[in-house]
N, C-alpha and C positions, 0 to 999 in steps of 0.2 A: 604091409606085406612087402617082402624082399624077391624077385623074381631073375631067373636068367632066360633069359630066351635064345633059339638058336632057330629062323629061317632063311631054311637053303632051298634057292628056285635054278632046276634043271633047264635047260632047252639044248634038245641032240636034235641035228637037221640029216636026212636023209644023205645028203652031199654036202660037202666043205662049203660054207660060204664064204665072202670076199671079205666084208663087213658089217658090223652090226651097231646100233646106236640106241641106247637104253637110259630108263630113266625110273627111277624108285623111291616109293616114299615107305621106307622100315625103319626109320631111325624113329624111337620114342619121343614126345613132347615131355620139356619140363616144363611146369605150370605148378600153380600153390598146393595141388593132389598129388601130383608125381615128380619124379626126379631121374633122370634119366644116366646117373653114373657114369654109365661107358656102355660104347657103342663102337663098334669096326665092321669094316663093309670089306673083304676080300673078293675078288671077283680070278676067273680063270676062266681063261688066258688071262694073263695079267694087262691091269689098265690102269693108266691114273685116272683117277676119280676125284672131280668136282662137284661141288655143294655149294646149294646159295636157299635163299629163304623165301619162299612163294610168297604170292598175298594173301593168304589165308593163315602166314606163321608159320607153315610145318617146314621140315628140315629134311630137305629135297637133294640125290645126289644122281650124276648124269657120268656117261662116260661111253666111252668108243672103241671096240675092238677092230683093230685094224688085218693084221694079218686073217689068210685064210685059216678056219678055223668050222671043225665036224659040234662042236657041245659048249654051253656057254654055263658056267657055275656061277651065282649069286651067293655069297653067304653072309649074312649081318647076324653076328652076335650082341647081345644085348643084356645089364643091368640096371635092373629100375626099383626101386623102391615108389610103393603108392602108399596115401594117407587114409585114412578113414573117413569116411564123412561123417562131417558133425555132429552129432547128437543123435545122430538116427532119423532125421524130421523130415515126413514125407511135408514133400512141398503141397501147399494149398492156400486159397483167397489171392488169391492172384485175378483180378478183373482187368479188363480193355484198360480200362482209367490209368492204372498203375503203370502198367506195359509204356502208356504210350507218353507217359510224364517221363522215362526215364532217358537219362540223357545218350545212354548209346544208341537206343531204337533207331536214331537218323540213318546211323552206321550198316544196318543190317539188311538192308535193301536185299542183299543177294539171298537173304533167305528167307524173303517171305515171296518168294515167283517163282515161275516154271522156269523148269531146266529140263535138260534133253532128256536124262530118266525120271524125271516128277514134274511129269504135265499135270497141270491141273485142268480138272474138265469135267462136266458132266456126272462120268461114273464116278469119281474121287465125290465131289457134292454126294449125291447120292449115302456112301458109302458112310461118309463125316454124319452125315445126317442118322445112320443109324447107330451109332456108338451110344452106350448106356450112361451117359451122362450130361449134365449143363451146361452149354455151351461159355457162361459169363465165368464161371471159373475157370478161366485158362488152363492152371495147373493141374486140377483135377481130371478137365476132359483130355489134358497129354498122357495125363498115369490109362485112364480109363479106355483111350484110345489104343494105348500100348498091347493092355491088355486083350484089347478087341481084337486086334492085328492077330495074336497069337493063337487067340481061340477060333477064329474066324479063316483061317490059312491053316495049311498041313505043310509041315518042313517036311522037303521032296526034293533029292537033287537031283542032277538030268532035267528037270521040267525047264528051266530057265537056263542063262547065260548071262556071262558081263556086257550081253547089250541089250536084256530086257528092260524093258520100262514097266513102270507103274501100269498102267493102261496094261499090257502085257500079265502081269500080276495076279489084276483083279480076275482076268479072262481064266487064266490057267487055276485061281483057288490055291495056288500052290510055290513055291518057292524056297528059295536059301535066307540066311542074316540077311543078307544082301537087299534083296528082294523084300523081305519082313518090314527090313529099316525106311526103305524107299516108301510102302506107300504109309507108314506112320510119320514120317515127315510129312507126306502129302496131305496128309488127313489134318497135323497143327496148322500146315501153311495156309491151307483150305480154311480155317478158326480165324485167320491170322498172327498167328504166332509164328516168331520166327524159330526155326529147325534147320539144322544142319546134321549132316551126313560123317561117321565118327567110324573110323576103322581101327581096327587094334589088337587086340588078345585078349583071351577071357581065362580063367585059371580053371582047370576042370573041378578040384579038390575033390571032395570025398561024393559027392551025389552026380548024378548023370548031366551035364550042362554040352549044348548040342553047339558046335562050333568054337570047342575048345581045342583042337589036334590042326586047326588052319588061323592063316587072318580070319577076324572076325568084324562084325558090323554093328552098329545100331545106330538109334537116333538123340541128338541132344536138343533142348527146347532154350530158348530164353526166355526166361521166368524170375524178373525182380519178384522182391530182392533178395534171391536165390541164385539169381547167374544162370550159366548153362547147366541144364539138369539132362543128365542123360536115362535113358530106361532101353532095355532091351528087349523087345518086342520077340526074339527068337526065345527068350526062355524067360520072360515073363515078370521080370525083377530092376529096379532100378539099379540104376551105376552105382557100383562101390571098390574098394581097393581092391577086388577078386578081376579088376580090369586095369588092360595098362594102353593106353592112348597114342598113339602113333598120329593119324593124322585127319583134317578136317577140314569139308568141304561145301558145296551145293550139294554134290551129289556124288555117285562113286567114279563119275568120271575126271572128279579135280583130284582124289586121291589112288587111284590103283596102285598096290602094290609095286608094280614091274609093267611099265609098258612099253613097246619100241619099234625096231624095226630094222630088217639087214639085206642086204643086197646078195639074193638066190631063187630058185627055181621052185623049188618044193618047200609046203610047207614041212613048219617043224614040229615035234612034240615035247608037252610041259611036264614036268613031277615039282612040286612042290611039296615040303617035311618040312613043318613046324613042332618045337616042344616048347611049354612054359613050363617051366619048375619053380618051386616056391623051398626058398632058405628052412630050414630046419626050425624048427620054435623057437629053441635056445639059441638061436642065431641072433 
């Protein structure tokens, strides 16, 4: 699939502030699934913008408005083209044994432990424990757990924020991608699989898919020899080219969108307008 995207983030402040200092992760991943063509980041007030490459890979840009200034524009347009997944083959037989032969698992440390939104504790146990599946097939209990996330949770927004936690989650029943994604990583890490935290786009096309008009979230597992397998636990379906990948992390605090901060009184307020459009067939 052929995709352009266009997210623009608002923030108007009450009073002019002095300065502001921000930092964004919208620029797409290329990797063997996608391709990320072109990418332009304009921002207003104008600012030169710098870019460098986190530890996690993604392609990270940072910049500082200096004069005073009432509204601050973000706009990154973007082309990507994504691949198909292979054959169509839901991953499975995936055991401990396999996982822990293979030679990156040393690497992955960061995503089999608690972070500051996927504690792991007690209610997470719990939770993992009631998912309809065996636990020795890795792959199958991440599909299976995905699924449970979805059925088991009612997508509600207003109930949460970007500083709920898992723990938070399970309390409320209820939640965003966001929130969906957090405690099905919690639920792999919990198995021991290692999971990370995957924000990006999702393509609406023709049937109803629920966090398609903003960034979106879920979760990817590692599962030789498969690799990272993503599944989206907000609508129910594993990762495929109807997704385009921007960035990855522990958790949604190593990749936010837009985060930062600026020297004023009052706070501000956000609008955020995503579109993903998909090339024509004959394209």
């Amino acid at each position: 699939m052929e995709y352009t995207i266009d997210h623009e983030t608002a923030y108007r402040y009450p009073q002019p502030v002095s300065e502001s200092y921000t930092v964004v992760h919208l620029q797409p991943r290329t990797n063997l699934r996608q391709y990320c063509t072109r990418y332009n980041l304009s921002v207003e007030p104008g600012a030169r913008v710098f870019s460098y490459l986190d530890r996690f890979g993604n392609d990270v840009q940072h910049f500082a408005v200096m004069p005073e200034h009432a509204q601050l524009r973000i706009i990154a347009r973007s082309h990507v083209v994504t691949l198909p997944t292979s054959g169509g083959e839901i991953p499975h037989d995936v055991d401990a044994a396999r996982l822990h032969a293979d030679p990156l698992v040393s690497e992955l440390a960061d995503y089999c432990a608690s972070t500051p939104y996927v504690a792991l504790g007690p209610e997470v146990t719990r939770l993992a424990d009631a998912v309809p599946a065996a636990a020795d097939d890795l792959a199958t209990y991440f599909l299976a757990a995905g699924s449970f996330v979805h059925d088991a949770f009612t997508y509600r927004s207003g109930v949460t924020d970007v500083r709920t936690t898992v723990a938070d989650v399970i309390d409320a029943g209820a939640g965003v991608c966001q929130d969906f994604a957090h405690v099905l990583i919690a639920l792999a890490r919990t198995r021991g699989i290692p999971a990370r935290y995957a924000s990006g786009y999702v393509f609406r096309g023709a049937g109803a898919t629920l966090g398609a008009e903003a960034s979106h979230a879920w979760a990817e597992a590692y599962l030789p020899p498969y690799g990272w397998v993503g599944f989206d636990p907000t609508n129910d379906r594993l990762v495929d080219d109807g997704f385009v990948l921007v960035a990855v992390g522990r958790d949604y605090g190593d990749v936010s969108p837009t985060r930062g901060l600026y020297r004023g009184v009052d706070p501000g307020s956000l609008r955020v307008t995503v579109a993903v459009d998909a090339a024509a067939a004959e394209q």
